[in-house]
N, C-alpha and C positions, 0 to 999 in steps of 0.2 A: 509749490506750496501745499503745505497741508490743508484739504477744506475745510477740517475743521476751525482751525485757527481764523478767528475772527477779528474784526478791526481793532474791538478794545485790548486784544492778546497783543496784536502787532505794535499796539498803542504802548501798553506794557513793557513789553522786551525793546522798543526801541529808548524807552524814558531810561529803561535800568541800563542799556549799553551807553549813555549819554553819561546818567550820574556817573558810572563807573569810572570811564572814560576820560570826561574832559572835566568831570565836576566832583571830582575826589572827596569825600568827607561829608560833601551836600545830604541833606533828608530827601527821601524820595519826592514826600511833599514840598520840596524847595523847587519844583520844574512843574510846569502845569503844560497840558495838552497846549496850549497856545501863546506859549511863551516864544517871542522871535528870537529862535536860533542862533544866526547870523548876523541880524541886524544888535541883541544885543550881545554879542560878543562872547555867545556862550560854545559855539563853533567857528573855525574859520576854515578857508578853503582847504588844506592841509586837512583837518577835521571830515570835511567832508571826503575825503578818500577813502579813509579809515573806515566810515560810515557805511560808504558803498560797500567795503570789501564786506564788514557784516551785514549790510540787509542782502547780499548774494550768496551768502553761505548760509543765513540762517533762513529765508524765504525763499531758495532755489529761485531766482530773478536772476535778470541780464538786466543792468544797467548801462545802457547805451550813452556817447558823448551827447548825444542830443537830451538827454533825460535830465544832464548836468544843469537845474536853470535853477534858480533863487525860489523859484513859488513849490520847487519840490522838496525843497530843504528849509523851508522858514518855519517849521511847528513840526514836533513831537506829531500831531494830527494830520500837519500835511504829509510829511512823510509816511503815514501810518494810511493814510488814500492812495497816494502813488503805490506805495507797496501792492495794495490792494488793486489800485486797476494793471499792476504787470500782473501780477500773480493770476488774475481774471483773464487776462489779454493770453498769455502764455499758455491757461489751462484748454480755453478755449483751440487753441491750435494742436492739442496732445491729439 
């Protein structure tokens, strides 16, 4: 990941890969950082694949099957932390 690329950028491009995505036509303002995901129906696990493949192309991350857990994909913001602590955990190991 790019250092410069901060939590609210990550925050950012995942809300607009979401809107684009799974929420066609919606206003940006229609998804808030802590909107549940999953629980309300705005991803589903199918969803979440797709999801991986872009936070791994766009934040150079590995998403491992154990990373696969509900509390990392229930918010625009959680996810936008997980990103943040692989992108830390990985930089750390360069």
């Amino acid at each position: 990941m790019n250092p410069t690329i901060t939590t609210p950028a990550i925050r950012a491009d995942v809300r607009g890969f979401i809107l684009v995505n799974f929420l066609p036509g919606d206003s940006e303002d229609s998804l808030d950082d802590e909107d549940l995901l999953l629980e309300g129906g705005i991803i589903d696990s199918g969803s979440v694949m797709s999801l991986v493949a872009f936070l791994e192309d766009r934040f150079g991350i590995r998403v491992e099957d154990g990373d696969l857990v509900t509390e990392h994909f229930a918010s625009v913001a959680a996810i936008a932390a997980f990103v943040a602590r692989k992108a830390g955990s990985a930089c750390a190991s360069c």
